[in-house]
N, C-alpha and C positions, 0 to 999 in steps of 0.2 A: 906811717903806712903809705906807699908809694902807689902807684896805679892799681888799682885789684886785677884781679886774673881774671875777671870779663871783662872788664877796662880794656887791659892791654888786644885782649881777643876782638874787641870790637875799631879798635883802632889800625890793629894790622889788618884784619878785612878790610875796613876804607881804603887803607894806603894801598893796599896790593888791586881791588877792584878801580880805582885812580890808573895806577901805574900799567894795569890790561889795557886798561880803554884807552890810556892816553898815547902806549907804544903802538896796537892796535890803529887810531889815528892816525900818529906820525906814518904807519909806513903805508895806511893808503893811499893817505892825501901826499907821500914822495911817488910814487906810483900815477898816480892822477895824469891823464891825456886832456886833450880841448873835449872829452866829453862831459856830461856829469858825471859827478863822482858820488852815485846813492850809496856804497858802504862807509867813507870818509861820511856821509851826512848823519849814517845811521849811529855810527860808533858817536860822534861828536854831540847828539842830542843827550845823552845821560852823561857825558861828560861835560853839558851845559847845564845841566841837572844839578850835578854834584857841586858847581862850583856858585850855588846861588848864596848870598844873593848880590853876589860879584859879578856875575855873567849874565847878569838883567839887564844891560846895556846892551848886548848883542842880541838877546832876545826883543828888545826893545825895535833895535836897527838892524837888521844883520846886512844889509845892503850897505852900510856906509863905510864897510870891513871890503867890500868889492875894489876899492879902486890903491887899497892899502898893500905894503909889501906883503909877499907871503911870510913872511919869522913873525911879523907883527898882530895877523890873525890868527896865524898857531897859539900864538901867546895870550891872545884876546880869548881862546877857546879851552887850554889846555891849560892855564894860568891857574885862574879863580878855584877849580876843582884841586891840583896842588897845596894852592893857596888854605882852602878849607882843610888840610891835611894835616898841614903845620900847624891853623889854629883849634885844631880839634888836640893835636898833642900837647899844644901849649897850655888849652884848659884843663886836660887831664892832668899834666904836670904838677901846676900851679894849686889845682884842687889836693891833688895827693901832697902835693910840699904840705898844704895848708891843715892838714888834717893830724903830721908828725909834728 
């Protein structure tokens, strides 16, 4: 028996809620002037959210991402919630492998 039909339903909600918040992201923070940028801050907190407990580090500092390239904070931000994407299918996988 391979993933069940809530399985798969609960996994493509994450990836698609991932994939809103993290395009969402990207095109504010490419938009972003010298002023602050509170919609980039806003989208990026549940995107900091989703990728715990990978993105505790930035939670931890998030100032030390300040003096770093910008691909490199994207990726400190946008990463770990991806990241938990993959291991969220990987478990489902590996459970349904394990069950046939």
């Amino acid at each position: 028996m391979a993933i069940s039909r809530r399985g798969r339903i609960v996994l493509l909600v994450h990836a698609a809620v991932v994939l809103v918040l993290a395009l969402a992201f990207l095109v504010l923070d490419a938009n972003s002037g010298p002023d602050a940028n509170i919609g980039a801050g806003l989208v990026g907190l549940p995107l900091l959210a989703l990728g715990l407990p990978w993105s505790l580090f930035y939670f931890a500092d998030p100032y030390a991402f300040g003096d770093v390239a910008a691909a490199v904070r994207l990726l400190a931000i946008v990463g770990p919630a991806v990241l938990n994407v993959v291991l969220h299918a990987l478990v489902w996988w590996l459970v349904g492998r394990r069950r046939t």
